[in-house]
C-alpha positions as CSV (number, residue, x, y, z in Angstrom):
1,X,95.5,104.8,111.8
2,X,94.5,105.1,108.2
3,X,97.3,102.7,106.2
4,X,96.2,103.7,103.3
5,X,97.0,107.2,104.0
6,X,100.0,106.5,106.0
7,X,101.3,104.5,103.5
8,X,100.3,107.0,100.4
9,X,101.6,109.7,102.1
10,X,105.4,108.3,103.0
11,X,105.3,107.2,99.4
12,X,104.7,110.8,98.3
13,X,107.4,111.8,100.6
14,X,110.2,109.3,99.9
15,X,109.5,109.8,96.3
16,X,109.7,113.7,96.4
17,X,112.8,113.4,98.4
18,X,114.8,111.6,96.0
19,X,113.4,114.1,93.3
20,X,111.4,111.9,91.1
21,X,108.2,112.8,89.4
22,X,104.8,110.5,89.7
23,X,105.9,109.6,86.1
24,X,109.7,108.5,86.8
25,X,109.0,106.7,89.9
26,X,106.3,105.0,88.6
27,X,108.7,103.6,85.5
28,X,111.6,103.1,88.1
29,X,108.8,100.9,90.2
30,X,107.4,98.8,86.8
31,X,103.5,100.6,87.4
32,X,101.6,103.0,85.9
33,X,101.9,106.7,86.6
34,X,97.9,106.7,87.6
35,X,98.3,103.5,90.0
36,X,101.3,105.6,92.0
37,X,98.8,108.7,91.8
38,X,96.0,107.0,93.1
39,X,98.3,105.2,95.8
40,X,99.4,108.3,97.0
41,X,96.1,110.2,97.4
42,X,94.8,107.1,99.1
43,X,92.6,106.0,96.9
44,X,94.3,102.5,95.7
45,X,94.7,99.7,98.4
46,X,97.9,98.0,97.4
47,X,99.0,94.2,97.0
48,X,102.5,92.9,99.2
49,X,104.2,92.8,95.6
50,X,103.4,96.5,94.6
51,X,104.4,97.2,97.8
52,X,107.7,95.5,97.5
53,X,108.5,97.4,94.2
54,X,107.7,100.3,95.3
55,X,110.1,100.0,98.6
56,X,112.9,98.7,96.2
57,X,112.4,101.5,94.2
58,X,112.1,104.0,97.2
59,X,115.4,102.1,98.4
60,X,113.4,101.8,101.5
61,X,112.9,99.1,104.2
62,X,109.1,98.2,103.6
63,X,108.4,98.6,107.2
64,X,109.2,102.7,106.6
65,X,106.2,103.1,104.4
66,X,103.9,102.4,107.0
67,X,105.3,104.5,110.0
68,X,103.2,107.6,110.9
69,X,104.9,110.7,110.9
70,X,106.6,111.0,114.4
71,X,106.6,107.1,115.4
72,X,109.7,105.0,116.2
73,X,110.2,101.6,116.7
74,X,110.8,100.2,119.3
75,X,113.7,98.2,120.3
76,X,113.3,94.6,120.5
77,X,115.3,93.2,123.8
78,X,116.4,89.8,123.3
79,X,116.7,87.5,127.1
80,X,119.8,85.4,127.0
């Protein structure tokens, strides 16, 4: 798994989905329109707080942007 790719890539897509440009999304997120740019062609590693913004922004768990296309999660079965 390449997180940087993973993660770039499910930013890309979240942020199309909701219809924002680079430019918007990056405003709505507090970072510039080249950081978002270079985050989504994999080409920025990312600090937890960036990350953070840019899920709050997304309105996104965190954990979403760094699922690969196609993966689930599994369920966590708790022993009483």
């Amino acid at each position: 798994m390449n997180i940087l790719a993973v993660f770039g890539d499910n930013v890309r897509h979240y942020r199309i989905e909701r219809n924002l440009s680079q430019e918007a999304f990056a405003k709505k997120c507090g970072l510039h329109r080249t950081y978002i740019s270079a985050v989504e062609r994999h080409k920025r590693s990312i600090s937890l707080n960036n990350i953070q913004k840019i899920a709050e922004a997304l309105s996104v768990d965190t954990y979403l942007l760094f699922l690969e296309p196609g993966m689930t999660v599994p369920r966590i079965h708790r022993q009483s």
